[in-house]
C-alpha positions in Angstrom: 0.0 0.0 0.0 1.0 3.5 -0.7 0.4 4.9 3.0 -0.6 3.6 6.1 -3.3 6.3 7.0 -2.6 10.4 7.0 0.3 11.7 4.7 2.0 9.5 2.6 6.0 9.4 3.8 6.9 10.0 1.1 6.4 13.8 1.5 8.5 13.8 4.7 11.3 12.3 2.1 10.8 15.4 -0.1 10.9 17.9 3.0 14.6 16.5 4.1 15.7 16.1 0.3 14.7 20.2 0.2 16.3 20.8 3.2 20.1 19.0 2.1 19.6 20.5 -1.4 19.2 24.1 1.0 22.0 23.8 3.3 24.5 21.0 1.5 24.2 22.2 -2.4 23.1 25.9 -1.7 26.2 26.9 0.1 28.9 25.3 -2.3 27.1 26.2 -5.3 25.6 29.8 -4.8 27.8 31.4 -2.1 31.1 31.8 -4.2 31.0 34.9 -5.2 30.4 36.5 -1.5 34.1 35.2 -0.2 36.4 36.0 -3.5 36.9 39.7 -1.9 37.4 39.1 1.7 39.3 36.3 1.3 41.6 37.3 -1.3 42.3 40.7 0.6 43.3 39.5 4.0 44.9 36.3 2.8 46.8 38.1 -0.5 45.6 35.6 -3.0 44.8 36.5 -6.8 41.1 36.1 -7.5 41.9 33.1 -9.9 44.1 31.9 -7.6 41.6 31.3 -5.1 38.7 30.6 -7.4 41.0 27.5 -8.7 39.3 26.2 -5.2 35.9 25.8 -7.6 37.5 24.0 -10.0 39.0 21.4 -7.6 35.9 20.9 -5.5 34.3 19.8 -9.1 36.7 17.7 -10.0 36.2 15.8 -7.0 32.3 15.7 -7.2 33.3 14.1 -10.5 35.2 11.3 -8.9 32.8 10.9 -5.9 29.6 10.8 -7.5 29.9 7.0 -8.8 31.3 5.9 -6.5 28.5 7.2 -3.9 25.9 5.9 -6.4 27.1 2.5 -5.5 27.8 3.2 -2.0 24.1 4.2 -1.6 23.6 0.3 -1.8 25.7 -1.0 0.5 25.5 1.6 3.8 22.4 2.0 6.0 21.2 5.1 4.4 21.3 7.1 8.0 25.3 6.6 8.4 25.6 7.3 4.6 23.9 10.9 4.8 25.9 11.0 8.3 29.0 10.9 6.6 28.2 13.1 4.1 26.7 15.9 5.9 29.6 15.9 8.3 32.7 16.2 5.8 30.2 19.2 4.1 30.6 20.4 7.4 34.1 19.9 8.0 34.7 21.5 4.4 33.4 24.9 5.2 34.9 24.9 9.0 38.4 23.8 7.3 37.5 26.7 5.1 37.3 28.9 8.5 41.1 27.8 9.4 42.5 28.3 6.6 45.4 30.2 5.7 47.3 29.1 2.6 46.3 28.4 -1.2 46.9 24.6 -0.6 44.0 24.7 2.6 41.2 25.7 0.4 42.6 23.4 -2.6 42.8 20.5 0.4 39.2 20.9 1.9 38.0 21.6 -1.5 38.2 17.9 -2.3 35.6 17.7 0.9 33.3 20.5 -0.5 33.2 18.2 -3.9 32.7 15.0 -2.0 30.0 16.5 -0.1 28.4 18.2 -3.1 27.6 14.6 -4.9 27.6 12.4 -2.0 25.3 14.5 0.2 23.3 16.3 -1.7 22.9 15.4 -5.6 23.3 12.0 -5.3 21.0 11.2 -2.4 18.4 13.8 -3.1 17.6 12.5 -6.8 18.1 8.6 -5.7 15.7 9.0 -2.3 12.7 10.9 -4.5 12.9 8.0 -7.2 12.9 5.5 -4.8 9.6 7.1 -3.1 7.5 8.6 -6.1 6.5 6.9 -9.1 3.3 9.4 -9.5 4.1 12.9 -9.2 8.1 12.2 -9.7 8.4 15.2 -11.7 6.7 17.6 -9.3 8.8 15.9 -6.3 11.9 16.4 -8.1 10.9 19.9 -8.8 10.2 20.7 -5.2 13.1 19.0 -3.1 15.8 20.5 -6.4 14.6 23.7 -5.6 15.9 23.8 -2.6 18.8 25.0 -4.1 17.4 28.3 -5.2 15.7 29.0 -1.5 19.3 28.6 0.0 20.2 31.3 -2.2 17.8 33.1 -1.3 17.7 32.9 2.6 21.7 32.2 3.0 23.0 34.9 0.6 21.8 38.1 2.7 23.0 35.9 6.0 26.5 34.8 4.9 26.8 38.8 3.5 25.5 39.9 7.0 28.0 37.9 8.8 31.0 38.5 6.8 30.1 42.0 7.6 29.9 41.8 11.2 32.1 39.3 11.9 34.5 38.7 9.0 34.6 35.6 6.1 35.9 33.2 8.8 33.4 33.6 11.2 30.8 33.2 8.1 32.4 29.6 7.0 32.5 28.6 10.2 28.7 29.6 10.8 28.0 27.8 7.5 29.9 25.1 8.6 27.8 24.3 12.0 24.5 25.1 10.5 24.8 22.2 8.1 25.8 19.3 11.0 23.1 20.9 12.9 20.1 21.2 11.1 20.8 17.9 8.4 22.0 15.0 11.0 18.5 14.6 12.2 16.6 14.8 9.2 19.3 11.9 7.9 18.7 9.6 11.5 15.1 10.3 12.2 13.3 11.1 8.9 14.8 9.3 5.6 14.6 5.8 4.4 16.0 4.8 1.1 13.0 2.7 0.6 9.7 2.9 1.0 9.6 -1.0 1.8 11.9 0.2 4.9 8.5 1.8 6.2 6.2 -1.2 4.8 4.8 1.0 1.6 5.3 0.8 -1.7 6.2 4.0 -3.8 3.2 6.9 -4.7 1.5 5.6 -7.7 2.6 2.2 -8.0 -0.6 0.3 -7.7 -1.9 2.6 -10.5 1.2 1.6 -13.0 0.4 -2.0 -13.7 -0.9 -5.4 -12.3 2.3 -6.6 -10.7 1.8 -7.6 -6.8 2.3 -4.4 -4.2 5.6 -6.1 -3.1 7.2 -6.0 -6.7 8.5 -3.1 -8.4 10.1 -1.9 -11.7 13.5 -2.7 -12.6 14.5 -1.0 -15.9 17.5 -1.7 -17.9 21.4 -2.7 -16.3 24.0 -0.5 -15.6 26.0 -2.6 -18.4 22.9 -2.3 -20.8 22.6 1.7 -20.0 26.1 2.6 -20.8 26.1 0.9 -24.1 23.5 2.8 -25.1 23.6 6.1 -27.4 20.9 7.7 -25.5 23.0 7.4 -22.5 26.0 9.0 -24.1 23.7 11.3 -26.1 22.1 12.5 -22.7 25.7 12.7 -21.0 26.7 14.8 -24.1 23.6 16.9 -23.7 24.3 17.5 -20.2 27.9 19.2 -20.5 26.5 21.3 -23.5 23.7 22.5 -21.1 26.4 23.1 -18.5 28.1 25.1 -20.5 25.0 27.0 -21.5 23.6 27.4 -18.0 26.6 28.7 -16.1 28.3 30.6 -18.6 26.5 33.9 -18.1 25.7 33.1 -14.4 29.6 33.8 -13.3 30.0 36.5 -15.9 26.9 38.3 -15.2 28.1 40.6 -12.3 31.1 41.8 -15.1 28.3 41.5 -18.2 26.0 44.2 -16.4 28.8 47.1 -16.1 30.2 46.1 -19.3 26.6 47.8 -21.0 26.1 50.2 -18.1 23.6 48.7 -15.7 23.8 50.5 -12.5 25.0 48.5 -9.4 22.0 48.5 -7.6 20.4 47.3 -11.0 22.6 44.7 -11.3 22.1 43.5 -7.4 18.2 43.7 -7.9 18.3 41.1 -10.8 21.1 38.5 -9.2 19.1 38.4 -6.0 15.9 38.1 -8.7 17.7 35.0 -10.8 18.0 33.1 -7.4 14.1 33.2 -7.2 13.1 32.2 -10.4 15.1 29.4 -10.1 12.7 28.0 -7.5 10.0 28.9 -9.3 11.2 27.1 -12.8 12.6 23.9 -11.1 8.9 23.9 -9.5 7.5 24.6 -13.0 9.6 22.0 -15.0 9.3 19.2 -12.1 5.3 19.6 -12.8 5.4 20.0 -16.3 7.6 16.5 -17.1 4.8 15.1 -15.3 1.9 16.6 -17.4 3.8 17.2 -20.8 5.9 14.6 -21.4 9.6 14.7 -22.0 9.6 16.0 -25.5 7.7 19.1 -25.5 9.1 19.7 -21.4 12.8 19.4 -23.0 12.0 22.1 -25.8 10.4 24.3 -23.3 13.4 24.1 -20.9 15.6 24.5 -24.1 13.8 27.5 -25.1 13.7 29.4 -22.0 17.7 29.7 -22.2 17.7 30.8 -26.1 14.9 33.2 -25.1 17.1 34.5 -22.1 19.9 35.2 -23.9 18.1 37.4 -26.6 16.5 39.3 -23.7 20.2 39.6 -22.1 21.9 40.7 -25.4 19.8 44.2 -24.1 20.1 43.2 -20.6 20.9 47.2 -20.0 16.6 48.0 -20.0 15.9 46.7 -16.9 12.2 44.8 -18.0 14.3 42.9 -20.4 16.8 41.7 -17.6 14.1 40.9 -15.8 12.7 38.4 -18.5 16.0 37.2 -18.5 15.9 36.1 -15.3 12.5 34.3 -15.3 13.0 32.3 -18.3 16.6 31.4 -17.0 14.9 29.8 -14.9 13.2 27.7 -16.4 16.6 27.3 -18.8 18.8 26.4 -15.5 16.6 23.0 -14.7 18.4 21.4 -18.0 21.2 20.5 -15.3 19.3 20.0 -12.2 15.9 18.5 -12.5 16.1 17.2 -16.2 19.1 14.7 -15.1 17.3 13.1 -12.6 14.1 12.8 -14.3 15.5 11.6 -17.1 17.8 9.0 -15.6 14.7 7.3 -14.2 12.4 7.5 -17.0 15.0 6.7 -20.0 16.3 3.9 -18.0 14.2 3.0 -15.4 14.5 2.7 -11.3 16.9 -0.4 -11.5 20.5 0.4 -10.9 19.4 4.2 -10.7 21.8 4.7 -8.3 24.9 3.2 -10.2 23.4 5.4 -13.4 22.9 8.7 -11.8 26.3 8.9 -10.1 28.1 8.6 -13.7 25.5 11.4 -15.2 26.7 13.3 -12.3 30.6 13.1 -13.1 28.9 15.0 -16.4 27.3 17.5 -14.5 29.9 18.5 -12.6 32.7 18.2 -16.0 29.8 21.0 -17.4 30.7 23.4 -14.2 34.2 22.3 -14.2 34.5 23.4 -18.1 32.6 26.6 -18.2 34.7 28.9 -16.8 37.8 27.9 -19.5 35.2 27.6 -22.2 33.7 31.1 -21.6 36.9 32.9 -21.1 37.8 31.4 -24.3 35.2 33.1 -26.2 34.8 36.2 -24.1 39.1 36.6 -25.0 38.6 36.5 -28.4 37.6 40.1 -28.9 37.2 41.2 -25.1 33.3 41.2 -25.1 30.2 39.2 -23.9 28.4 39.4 -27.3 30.3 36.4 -29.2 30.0 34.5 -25.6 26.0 35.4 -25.8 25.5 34.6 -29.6 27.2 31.3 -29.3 25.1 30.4 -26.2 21.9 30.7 -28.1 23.4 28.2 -31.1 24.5 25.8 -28.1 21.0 26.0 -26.9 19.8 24.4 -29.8 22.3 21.6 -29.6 21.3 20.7 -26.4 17.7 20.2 -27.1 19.2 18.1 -29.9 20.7 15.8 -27.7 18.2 15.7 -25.5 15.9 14.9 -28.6 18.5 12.0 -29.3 18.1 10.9 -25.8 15.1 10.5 -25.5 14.5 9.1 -28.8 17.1 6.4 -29.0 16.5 4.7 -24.9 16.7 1.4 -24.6 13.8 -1.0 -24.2 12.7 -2.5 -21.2 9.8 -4.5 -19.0 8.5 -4.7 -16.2 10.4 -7.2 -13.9 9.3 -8.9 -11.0 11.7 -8.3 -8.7 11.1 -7.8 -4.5 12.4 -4.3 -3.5 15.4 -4.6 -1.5 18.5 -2.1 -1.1 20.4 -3.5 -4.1 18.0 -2.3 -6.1 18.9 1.7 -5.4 
């Protein structure tokens, strides 16, 4: 049965996956920007020198994130999230104490391992596991958490630099996380629903198969050989590429055609909301759309952005930007996961969505080098822009190809169990 009377569990999954894609993802991902100067001024760093940090921390995400896929099946889920959450924690308190290059480089390797293993591996993998109906929406809402971190840690982290200095800020960041995520990971999350005697939301509903059986999908072996798989992987750098590019050059893109400071501020604090709001409105439309037409959509709204950005100096038009950005920025959040799962089905999903990860994180870890590239050919933003809106197209392509090309499979009878992540 789905729920044993009153809310089904599965919403309590959600509500902890929201909360480690807040506190775990929110602060590596989103917070950057708010340490280069203070760190970089007391400590004598160059900007690049420090921001190498970034590169490292992705680097290790991409080693980690396969290799926490598998080690999703073997753990008790509470130690796994326990160990994860804690060496995010002791990433951004090592951040606190640090004093040379080689410290941030060193606990950077912690940020990445915490980055996959905490948050996008386990957050994807858990709302899988629990939701066959509504997946899409669930997705939607626990990704999102991402953007309300932004949001509600952004004005904090400022506030306490401020006050107290950068160190003080890490270490707060630092505490927060161990504090808040350890009892959502003992008390509330189970990697199965069988762990709680239910099956997942919308199972009954998907065939005759007895409540204890589920879906398998195809192998890891059967996945990889596929050219959906690699056509998806493919899709996901592109999109990578396409969805960061102007997020770490917008700061620098806005005084380049003029836009006042406090303009600029209004629309960066803006993006981080819309982001919500599109990974909410992507999750929900995969589930009433489809994956084609959802794909084009999300494809669309980054072309469209970047024609609205190309005169990002009237302020209306930056503000379009932003919302269909948005909806453009869930072509490397929510549209891995969902696709993972409904190319390739639950079986192994684990295993599969910790190698699309190492191709999330190659996407970030290639974006700065690919976008300075283009931006030093003639010293401006327009080439970088006009080439974004091409690659858009490509990546709905691929997507396209995806989608088009996955593998068959059946339904398997097969009783849930934890090897089955």
């Amino acid at each position: 049965m789905e729920k044993k009377g009153g809310i089904f569990y599965g919403w309590w999954i959600v509500v902890a996956a929201f909360m480690i894609m807040t506190f775990i993802y929110a602060p590596i991902a989103n917070l950057v920007s708010l340490f280069i100067l203070p760190v970089t001024k007391e400590l004598g760093f160059s900007a690049s020198q420090f921001m190498l940090y970034f590169t490292v921390m992705a680097l290790a995400a991409m080693v980690v994130g396969p290799l926490a896929g598998k080690l999703m099946k073997k753990m008790d889920v509470r130690a796994y999230l326990t160990l994860f959450i804690l060496i995010s924690a002791c990433a951004f308190i090592g951040f606190s104490f640090s004093t040379k290059l080689i410290h941030f480089y060193l606990f950077a390797i912690l940020m990445g391992a915490g980055l996959a293993g905490g948050a996008m591996i386990p957050a994807s993998v858990l709302i899988t596991n629990w939701f066959n109906e509504k997946r899409g929406l669930c997705l939607g809402i626990a990704l999102s958490g991402s953007g309300f971190g932004g949001v509600i840690l952004s004005p904090l982290t400022n506030w306490l630099i401020t006050a107290y200095g950068w160190r003080s800020a890490y270490l707060v960041i630092g505490i927060l996380i161990a504090v808040l995520l350890i009892p959502f990971a003992v008390f509330v999350i189970r990697l199965h629903p069988a762990d709680k005697g239910l099956t997942p939301l919308g199972e009954a509903k998907t065939s005759n198969i007895p409540q204890n059986k589920v879906l398998a999908g195809t192998t890891q072996g059967q996945t990889f050989k596929s050219i959906s798989f690699w056509a998806l992987c493919l899709a996901i750098i592109v999109g990578g590429v396409v969805v960061n590019s102007m997020l770490i050059n917008l700061a620098p893109y806005f005084a380049e055609i003029g836009t006042s400071a406090k303009t600029a501020a209004l629309i960066l604090s803006l993006g981080s909301a819309m982001v919500i709001v599109g990974k909410l409105l992507v999750g929900r439309l995969f589930d009433r759309l489809g994956l084609i037409t959802t794909l084009l959509i999300i494809s669309a709204g980054s072309l469209v952005s970047f024609l609205f950005l190309m005169k990002g100096n009237i302020t209306s038009l930056a503000i379009l930007f932003t919302i269909f950005s948005g909806i453009g920025s869930t072509a490397i959040t929510v549209t891995p996961a969902y696709l993972t799962g409904a190319l390739y089905g639950e079986k192994d999903y684990g295993a599969k969505y910790g190698v699309v990860s190492i191709f999330i994180s190659l996407g970030v870890a290639i974006t700065p080098i690919a976008s300075g590239a283009l931006y030093n050919i003639n010293h401006s933003y327009g080439l970088l822009l006009n080439v974004l809106v091409i690659l858009s197209i490509v990546q709905f392509l691929l997507f396209f190809i995806a989608s088009k090309t996955k593998p068959k499979f059946s339904l398997a009878i097969e009783v849930p169990n934890k090897e089955a992540v």
